[in-house]
DRENKOL-467401 format. One record per residue (C-alpha): z, y, x. Coordinates in Angstrom, 3 decimals. Layout:
N
+----------+----------+----------+
!       c3 !       c2 !       c1 !
+----------+----------+----------+
!        Z !        Y !        X !
...
+----------+----------+----------+
END
This chain:
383
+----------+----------+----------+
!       c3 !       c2 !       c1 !
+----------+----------+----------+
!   97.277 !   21.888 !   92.242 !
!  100.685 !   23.818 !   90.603 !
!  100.908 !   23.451 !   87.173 !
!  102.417 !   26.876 !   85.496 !
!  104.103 !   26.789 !   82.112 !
!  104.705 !   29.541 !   79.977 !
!  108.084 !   31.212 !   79.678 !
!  108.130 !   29.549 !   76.127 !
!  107.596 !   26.543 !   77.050 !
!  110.042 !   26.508 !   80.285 !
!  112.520 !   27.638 !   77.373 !
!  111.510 !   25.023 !   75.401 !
!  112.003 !   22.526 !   78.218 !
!  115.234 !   24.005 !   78.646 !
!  116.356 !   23.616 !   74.632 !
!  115.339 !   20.191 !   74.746 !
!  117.291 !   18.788 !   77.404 !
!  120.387 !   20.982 !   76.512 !
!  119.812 !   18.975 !   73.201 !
!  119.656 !   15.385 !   75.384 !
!  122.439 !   15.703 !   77.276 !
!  124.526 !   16.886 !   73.850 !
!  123.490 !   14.159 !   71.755 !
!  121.910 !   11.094 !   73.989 !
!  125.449 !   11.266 !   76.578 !
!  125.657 !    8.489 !   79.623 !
!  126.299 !    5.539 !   77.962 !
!  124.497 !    5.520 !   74.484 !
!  121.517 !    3.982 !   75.368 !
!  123.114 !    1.091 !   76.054 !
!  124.526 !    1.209 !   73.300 !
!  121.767 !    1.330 !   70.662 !
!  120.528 !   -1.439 !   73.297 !
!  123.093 !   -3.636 !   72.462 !
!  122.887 !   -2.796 !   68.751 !
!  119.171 !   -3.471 !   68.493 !
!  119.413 !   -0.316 !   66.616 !
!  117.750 !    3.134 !   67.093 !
!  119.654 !    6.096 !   66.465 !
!  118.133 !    7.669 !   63.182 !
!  120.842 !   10.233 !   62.702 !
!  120.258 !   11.866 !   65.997 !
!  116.516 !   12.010 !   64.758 !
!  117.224 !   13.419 !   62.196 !
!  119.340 !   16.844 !   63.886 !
!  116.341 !   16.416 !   66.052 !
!  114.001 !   17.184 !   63.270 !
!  116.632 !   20.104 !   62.085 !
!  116.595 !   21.608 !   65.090 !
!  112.649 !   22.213 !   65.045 !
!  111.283 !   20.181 !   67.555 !
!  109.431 !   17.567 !   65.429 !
!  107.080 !   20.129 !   64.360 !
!  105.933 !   20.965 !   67.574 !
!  102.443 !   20.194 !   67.599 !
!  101.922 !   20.733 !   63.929 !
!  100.561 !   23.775 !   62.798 !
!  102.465 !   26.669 !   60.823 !
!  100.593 !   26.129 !   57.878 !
!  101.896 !   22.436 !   57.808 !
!  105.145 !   23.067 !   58.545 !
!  104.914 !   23.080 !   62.116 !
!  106.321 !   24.867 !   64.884 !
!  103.073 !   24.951 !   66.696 !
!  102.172 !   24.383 !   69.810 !
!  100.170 !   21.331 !   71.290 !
!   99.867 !   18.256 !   73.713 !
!  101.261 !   20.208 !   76.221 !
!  104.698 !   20.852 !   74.331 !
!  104.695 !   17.438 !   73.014 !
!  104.816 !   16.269 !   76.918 !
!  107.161 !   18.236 !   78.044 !
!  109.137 !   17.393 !   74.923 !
!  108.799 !   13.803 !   76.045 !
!  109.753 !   13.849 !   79.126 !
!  112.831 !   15.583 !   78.662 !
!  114.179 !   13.122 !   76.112 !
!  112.962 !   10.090 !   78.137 !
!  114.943 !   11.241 !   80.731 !
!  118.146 !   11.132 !   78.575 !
!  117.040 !    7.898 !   76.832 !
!  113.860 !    6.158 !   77.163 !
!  113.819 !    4.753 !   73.541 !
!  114.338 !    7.592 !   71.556 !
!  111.420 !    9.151 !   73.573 !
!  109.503 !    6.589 !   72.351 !
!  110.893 !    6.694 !   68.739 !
!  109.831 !   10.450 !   68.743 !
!  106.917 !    9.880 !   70.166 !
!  104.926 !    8.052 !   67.368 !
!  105.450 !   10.209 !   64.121 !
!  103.710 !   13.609 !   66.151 !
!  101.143 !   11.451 !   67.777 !
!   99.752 !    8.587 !   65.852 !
!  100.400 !   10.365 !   62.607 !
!  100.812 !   13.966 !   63.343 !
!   97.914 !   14.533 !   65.628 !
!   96.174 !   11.595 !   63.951 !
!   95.744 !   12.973 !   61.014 !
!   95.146 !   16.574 !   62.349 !
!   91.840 !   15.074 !   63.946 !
!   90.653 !   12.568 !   61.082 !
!   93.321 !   13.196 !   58.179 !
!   91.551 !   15.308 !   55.163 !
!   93.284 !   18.183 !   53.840 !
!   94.598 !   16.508 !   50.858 !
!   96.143 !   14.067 !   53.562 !
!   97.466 !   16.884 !   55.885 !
!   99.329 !   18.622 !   53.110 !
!  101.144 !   15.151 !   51.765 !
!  102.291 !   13.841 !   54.887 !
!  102.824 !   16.674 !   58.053 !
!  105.514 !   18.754 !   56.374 !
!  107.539 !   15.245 !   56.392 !
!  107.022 !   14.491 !   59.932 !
!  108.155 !   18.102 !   60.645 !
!  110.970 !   18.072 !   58.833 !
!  111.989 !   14.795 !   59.773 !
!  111.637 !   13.187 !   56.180 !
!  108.877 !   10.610 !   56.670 !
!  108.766 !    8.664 !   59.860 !
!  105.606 !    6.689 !   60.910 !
!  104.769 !    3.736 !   62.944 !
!  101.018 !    2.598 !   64.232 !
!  100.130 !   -1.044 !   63.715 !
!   97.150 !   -2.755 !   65.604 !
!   97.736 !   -5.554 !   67.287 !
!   97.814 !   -9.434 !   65.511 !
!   98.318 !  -12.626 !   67.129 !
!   94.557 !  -12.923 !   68.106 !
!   93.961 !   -9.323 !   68.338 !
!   95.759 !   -7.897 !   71.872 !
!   93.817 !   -6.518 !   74.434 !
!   90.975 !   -7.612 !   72.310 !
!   91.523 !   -4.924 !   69.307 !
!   88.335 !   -5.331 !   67.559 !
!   89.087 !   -8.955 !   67.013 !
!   91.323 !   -8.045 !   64.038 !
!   91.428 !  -10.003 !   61.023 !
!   94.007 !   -8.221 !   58.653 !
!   91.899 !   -7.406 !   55.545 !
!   91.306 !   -4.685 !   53.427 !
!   89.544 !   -5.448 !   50.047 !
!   87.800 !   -2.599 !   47.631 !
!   89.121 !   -3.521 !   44.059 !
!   88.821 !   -0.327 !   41.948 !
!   90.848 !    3.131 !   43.011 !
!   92.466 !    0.662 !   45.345 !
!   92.537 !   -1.374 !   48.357 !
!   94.141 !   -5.122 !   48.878 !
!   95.755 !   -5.800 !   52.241 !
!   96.200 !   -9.314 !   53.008 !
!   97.057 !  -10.898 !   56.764 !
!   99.587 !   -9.780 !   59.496 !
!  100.248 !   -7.763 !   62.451 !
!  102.241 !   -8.490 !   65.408 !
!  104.028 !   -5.756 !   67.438 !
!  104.643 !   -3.219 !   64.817 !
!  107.397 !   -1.369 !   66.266 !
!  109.385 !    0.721 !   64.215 !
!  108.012 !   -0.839 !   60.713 !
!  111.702 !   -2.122 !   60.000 !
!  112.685 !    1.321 !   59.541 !
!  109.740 !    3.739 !   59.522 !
!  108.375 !    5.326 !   55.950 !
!  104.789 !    4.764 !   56.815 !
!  102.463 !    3.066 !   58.893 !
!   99.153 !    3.941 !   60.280 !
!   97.422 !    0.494 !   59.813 !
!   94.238 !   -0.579 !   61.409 !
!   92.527 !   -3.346 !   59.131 !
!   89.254 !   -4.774 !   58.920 !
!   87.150 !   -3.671 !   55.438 !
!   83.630 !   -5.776 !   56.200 !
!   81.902 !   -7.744 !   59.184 !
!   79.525 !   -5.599 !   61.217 !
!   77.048 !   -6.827 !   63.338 !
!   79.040 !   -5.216 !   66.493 !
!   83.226 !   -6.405 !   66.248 !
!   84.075 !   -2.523 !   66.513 !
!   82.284 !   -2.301 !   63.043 !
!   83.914 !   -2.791 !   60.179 !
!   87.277 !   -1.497 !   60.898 !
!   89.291 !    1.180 !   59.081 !
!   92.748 !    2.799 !   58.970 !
!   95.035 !    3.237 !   56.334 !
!   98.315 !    5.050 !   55.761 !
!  100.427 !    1.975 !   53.787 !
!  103.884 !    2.664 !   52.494 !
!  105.796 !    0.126 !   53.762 !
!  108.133 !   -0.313 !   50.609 !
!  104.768 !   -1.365 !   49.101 !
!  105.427 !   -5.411 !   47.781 !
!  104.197 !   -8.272 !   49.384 !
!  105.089 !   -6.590 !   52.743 !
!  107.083 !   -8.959 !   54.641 !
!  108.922 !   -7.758 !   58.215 !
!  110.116 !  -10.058 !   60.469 !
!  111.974 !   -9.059 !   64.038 !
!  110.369 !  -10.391 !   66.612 !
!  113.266 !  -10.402 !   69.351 !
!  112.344 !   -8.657 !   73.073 !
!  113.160 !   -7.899 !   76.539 !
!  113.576 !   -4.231 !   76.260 !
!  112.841 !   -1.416 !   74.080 !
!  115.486 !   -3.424 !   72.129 !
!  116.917 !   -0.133 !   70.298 !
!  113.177 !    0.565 !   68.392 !
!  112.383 !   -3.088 !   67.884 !
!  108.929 !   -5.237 !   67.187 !
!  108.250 !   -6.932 !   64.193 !
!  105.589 !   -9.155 !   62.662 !
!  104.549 !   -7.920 !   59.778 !
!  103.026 !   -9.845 !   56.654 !
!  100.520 !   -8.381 !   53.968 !
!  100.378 !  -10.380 !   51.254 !
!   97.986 !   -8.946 !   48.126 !
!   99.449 !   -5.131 !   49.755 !
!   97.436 !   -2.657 !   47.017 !
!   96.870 !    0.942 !   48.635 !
!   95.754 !    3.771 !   47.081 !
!   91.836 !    4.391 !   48.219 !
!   92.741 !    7.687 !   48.686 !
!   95.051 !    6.417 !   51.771 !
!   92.039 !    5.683 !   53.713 !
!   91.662 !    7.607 !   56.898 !
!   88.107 !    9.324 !   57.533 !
!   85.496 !    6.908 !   56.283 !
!   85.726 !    3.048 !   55.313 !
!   84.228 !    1.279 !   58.496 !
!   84.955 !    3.747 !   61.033 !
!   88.379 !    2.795 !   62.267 !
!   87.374 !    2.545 !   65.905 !
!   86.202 !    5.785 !   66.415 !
!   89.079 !    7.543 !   64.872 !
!   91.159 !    5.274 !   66.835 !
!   89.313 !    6.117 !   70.074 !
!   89.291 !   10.113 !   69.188 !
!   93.117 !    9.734 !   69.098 !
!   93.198 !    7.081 !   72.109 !
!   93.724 !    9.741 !   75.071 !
!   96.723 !   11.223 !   73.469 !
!   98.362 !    7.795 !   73.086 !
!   97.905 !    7.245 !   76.996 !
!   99.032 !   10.507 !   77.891 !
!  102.214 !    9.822 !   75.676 !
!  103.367 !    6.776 !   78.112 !
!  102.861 !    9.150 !   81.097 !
!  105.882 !   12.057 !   80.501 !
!  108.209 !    8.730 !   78.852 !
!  107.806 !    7.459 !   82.333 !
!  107.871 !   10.305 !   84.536 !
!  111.143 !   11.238 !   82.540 !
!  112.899 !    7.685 !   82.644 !
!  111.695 !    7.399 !   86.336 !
!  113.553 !   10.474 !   87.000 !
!  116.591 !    9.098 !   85.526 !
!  116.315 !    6.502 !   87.846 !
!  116.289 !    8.279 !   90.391 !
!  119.247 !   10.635 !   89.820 !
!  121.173 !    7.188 !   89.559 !
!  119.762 !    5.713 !   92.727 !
!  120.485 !    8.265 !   94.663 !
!  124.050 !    8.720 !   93.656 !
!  124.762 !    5.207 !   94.244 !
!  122.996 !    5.821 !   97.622 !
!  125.509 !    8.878 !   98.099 !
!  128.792 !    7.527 !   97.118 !
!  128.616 !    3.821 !   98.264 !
!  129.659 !    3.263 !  101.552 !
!  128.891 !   -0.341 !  103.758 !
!  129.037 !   -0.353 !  107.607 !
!  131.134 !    2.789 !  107.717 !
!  128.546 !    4.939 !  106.403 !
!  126.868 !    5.890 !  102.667 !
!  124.194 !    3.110 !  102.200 !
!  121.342 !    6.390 !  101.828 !
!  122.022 !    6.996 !  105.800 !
!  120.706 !    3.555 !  106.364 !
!  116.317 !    4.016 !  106.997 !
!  115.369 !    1.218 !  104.784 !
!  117.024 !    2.039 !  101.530 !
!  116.279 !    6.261 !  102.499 !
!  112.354 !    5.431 !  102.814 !
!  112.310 !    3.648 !   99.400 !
!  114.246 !    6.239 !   97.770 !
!  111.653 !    8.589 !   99.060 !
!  108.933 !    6.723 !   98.289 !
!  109.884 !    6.908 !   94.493 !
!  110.516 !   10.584 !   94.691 !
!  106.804 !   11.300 !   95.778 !
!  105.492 !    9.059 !   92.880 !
!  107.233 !   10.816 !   90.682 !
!  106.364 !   14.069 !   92.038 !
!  102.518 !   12.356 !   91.552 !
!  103.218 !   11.438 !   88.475 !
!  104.634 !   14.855 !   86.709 !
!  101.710 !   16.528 !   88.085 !
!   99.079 !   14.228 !   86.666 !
!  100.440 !   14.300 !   83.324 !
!  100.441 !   17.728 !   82.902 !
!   97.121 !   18.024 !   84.166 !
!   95.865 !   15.780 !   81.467 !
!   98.163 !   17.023 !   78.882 !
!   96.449 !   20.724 !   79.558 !
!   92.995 !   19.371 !   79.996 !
!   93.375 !   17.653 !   76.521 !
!   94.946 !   21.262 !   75.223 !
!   91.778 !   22.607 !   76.255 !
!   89.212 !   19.893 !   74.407 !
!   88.059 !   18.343 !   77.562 !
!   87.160 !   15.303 !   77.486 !
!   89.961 !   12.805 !   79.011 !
!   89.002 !    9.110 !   78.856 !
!   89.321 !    8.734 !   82.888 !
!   92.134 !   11.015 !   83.235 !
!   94.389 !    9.845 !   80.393 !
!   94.040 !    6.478 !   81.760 !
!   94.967 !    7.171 !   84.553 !
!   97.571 !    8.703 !   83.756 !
!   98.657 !    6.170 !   81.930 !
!   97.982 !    3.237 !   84.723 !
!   99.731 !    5.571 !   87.796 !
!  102.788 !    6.359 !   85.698 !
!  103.580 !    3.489 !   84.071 !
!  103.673 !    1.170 !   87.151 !
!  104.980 !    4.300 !   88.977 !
!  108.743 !    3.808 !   86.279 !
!  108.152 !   -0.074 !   87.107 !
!  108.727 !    0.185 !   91.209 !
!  111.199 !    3.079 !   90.195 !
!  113.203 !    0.690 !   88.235 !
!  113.050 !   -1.940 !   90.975 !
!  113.520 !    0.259 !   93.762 !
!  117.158 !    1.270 !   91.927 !
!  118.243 !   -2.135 !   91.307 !
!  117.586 !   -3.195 !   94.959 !
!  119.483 !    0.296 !   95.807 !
!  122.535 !   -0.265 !   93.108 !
!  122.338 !   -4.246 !   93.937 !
!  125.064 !   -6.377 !   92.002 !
!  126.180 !   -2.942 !   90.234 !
!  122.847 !   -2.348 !   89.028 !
!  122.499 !   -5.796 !   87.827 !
!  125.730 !   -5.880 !   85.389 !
!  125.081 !   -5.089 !   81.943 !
!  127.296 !   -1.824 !   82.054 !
!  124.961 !   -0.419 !   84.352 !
!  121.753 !    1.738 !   82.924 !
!  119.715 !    0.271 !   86.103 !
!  119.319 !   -2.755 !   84.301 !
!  118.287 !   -1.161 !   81.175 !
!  115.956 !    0.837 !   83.008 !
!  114.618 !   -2.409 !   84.417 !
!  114.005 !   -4.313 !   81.580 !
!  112.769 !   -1.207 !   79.618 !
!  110.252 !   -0.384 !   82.477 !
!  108.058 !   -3.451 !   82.030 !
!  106.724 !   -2.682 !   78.523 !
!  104.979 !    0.234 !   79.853 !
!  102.708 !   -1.241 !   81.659 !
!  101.928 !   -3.998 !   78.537 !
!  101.823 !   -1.981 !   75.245 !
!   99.581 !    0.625 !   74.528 !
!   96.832 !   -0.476 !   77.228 !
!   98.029 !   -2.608 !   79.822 !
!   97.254 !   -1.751 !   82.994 !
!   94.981 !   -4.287 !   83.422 !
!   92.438 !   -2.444 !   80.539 !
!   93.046 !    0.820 !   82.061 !
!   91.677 !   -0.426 !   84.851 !
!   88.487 !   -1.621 !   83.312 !
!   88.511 !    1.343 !   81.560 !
!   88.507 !    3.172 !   84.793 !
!   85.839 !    1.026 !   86.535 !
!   83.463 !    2.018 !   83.481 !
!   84.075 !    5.475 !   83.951 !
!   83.230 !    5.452 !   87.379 !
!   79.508 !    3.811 !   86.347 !
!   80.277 !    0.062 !   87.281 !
!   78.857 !   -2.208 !   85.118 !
!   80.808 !   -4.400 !   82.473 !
!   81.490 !   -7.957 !   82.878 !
+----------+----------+----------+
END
């Protein structure tokens, strides 16, 4: 299989990482690292430049285009810096393309000209302290009182809510007979009071950030519910194969980075009387990451035009999602073995890579549920 791109989008590939290597230079991911801060004001000349509205229509204030742009948009920036790809990633996908599938008109109108332009930036909140893996088991609560909602409980993992405008917020409205009843999403404003955000401190991804995230009497507008009450987990599901398929270009892209290190390091650094890449061992793992990746691009591209298309991607986007995920994680490790104590210093980007490689395979679907995912859609039964 070759996947083709149009001569837009190769130009579009082309603007995006002239755009990465301008404003994300060697170096700065560390530094918003270190800072435990992400780096809004490059968002922001993101947004100016016109690539936040790709994916959302004209009419919205979009650029246009689809999945397939978003990916290679992605993939790109991940390449430059792993956690502004991810910062990007959540305003066109969970909101964007969220509420381009469920979102009413009224809805559309309010909130995608914003995430074009750069103005409102959103965040996706589903996970609680009970409620990992296990998403249905959610207990934050969503009570009818009036024109209005009443949000009481808490969330764990909300990344981005310290700084983000909005969140997409997954709460539980009544108690079905089935655990996936029941549940329904609401855009909140997170100045709202009685929200209380607390950093919850992490490995990597340290420049975005986690947070738990306390509702305490929260009153939302009923006309910030998403689709209908008490039918959360299909909208979530709908939008579930786009939030795979977004972990597959982030890691394809940082893998690549990886690589471009590795093998410089494997050039330049001489032991025995000879560059350390002439030696078999460290060659054949160097190689070995260089055909995953290769893997790796092609599968997400596949998906990402497959989901372009309508086709239905459950198996496909997760595994997607499984192969390229752990494909960044033995990418990561293969350059620190390569780069040994120079990778492992804190001025290196190895180590960044490193620590930033294991969330992929955690958040968003570990690769434990993709699996089961996987096994279901190849007709074995479920435990």
């Amino acid at each position: 299989m070759r996947v083709q791109y149009t001569e837009e989008q190769e130009a579009l590939r082309a603007a995006v990482r002239d755009f990465a290597r301008r404003e994300l230079p060697p170096g700065f991911a560390r530094e918003c690292d270190e800072r435990g801060r992400p780096p809004l004001d490059v968002y922001r000349r993101f947004a100016d430049a016109g690539f936040l509205g790709i994916g959302i229509p004209e009419e919205y204030g979009g650029a246009g285009g689809d999945i397939v742009e978003i990916t290679i948009v992605l993939e790109e920036l991940a390449r430059a810096m792993q956690s502004f790809a991810s910062l990007v990633y959540r305003s066109p996908i969970h909101a964007g393309q969220g509420l381009l599938t469920y979102g009413t008109e009224e809805q559309r109108k309010r909130y995608l000209p914003g995430i074009a332009s750069g103005r409102l930036l959103f965040c996706f909140s589903l996970s609680e302290p009970q409620a990992g893996s296990d998403a249905a088991a959610i207990r934050l609560r969503a009570e009818r009182d009036g024109d209005s909602y009443v949000i009481n409980g808490q969330k764990q993992f909300s990344t981005g809510a310290h700084y983000s405008d909005y969140v997409i917020l997954a709460t539980r409205t009544s108690d079905g007979a089935r655990r996936h009843e029941g549940i329904s999403l609401f855009v909140v404003d997170l100045k709202s009071p009685g929200i209380t955000i607390d950093p919850i401190p992490t490995l990597g991804d340290r420049a975005n950030g986690t947070n738990m995230v306390f509702y305490d009497d929260v009153r939302v507008p009923a006309s910030n519910l998403l689709g209908e009450e008490g039918e959360g987990w299909r909208l979530l599901m709908v939008n579930l194969e786009r939030e795979r398929l977004s972990s597959a270009p982030i890691s394809v892209g940082a893998g690549a980075a990886v690589l471009e290190q590795a093998l410089e390091h494997a050039r330049t650094r001489e032991q025995f009387g000879r560059p350390i890449g002439a030696f078999q061992a460290l060659a054949h793992q160097l190689a070995d990451v260089a055909a995953d990746l290769y893997i790796g691009r092609l599968l997400t591209h596949d998906v990402a035009h497959r989901i372009a298309r309508g086709e239905r991607c459950v198996f496909e986007a997760s595994v997607a999602k499984l192969f390229c995920t752990e494909m960044f994680n033995r990418a990561a490790y293969t350059g620190m073995q390569v780069m040994g104590g120079t990778g492992y210093t804190m001025d290196s980007d190895m180590q960044l890579h490193f620590r930033n490689a294991r969330l992929g395979t955690i958040g968003a679907g570990s690769s434990e549920v993709m699996r089961n995912v996987i096994a279901k859609e190849i007709g074995l039964p479920r435990a």
